[in-house]
TORTIPA-116020 format. One record per residue (C-alpha): x, y, z; residue in three letters. Coordinates in steps of 0.5 Angstrom, whole numbers, padded with zeros to 4 digits, always signed. Layout:
// residues N
XYZala;...
This chain:
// residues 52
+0257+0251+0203unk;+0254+0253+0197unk;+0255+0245+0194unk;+0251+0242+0201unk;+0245+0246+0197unk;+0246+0241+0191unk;+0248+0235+0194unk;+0242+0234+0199unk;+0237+0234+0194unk;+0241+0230+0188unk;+0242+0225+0195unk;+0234+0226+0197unk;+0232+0224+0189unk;+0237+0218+0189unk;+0234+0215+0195unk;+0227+0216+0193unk;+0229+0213+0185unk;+0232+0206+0190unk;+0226+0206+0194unk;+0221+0207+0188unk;+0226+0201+0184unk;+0225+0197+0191unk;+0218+0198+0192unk;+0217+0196+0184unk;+0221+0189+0185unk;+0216+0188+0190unk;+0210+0188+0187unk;+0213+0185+0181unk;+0215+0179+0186unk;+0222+0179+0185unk;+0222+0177+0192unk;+0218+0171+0192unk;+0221+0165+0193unk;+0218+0161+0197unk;+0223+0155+0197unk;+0229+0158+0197unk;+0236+0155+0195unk;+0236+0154+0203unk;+0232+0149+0202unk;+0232+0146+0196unk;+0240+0145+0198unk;+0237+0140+0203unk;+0232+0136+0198unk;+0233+0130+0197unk;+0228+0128+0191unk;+0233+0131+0186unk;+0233+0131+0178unk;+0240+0128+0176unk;+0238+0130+0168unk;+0235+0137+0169unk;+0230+0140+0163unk;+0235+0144+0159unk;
């Protein structure tokens, strides 16, 4: 029983870490695409020599 005393405030602290590193990557615009693999698969205006 003594263990459950650790292992929820060792859980608390890692999920608030993710949530923090989510929260940041947002605001760093990690996120933010607005034309996605989804549509760019579909394009048809292609570039057959891409810039290096």
């Amino acid at each position: 029983m003594q263990i459950i005393a650790v292992l929820i405030p060792v859980s608390l602290f890692l999920g608030g870490l993710g949530l923090a590193a989510f929260f940041w990557m947002v605001k760093a615009g990690q996120f933010d695409d607005p034309e996605g693999d989804a549509n760019r698969i579909l394009r048809t205006d292609y570039d057959d020599h891409p810039k290096e």
